[in-house]
C-alpha positions in Angstrom: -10.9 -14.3 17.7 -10.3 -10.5 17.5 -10.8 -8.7 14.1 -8.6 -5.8 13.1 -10.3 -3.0 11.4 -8.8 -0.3 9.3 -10.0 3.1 8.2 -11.2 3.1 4.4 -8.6 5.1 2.1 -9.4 8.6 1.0 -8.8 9.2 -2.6 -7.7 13.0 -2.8 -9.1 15.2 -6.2 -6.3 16.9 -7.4 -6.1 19.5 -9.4 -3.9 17.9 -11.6 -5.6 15.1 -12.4 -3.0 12.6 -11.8 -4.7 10.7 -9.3 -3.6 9.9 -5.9 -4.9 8.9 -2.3 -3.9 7.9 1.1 -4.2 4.6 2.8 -4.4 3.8 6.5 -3.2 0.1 7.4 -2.6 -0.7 10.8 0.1 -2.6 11.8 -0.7 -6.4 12.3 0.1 -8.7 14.7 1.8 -11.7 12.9 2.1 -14.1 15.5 -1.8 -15.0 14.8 -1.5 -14.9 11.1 -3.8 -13.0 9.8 -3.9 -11.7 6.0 -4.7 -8.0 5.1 -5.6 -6.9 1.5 -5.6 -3.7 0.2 -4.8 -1.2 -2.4 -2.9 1.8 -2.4 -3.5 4.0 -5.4 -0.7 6.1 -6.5 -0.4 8.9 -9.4 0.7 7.5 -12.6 4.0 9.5 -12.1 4.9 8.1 -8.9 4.6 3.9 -10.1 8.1 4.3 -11.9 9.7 4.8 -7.7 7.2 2.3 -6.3 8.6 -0.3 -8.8 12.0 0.7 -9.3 15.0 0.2 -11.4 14.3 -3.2 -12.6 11.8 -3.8 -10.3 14.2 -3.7 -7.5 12.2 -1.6 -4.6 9.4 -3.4 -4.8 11.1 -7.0 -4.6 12.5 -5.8 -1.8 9.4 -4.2 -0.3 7.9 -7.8 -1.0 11.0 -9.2 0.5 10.7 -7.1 3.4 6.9 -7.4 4.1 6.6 -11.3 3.4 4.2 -10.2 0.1 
């Protein structure tokens, strides 16, 4: 069976102090089934878009992705 590996995220130091990073995921093949975990981490000023108006972007992103 051949494993998938991905790049560990890289958390960025901002100035600000709001937080922040960037995560690599690779795209995965769904016709074996295979899962893939991971966290994003976003600034705390950025959630309110990730979530959306009544939660609407991210039922759709989960929607979307199969989440």
């Amino acid at each position: 069976q051949q494993q998938q590996h991905h790049q560990p995220h890289q958390r960025s130091n901002s100035s600000s102090g709001a937080g922040g990073g960037i995560v690599h995921v690779p795209r995965m093949n769904q016709q074996q089934g295979d899962n893939f975990v991971g966290e994003v981490i976003v600034p705390k000023t950025a959630v309110g878009m990730i979530i959306g108006k009544s939660g609407e972007t991210i039922k759709r992103l989960a929607v979307e992705t199969g989440a």
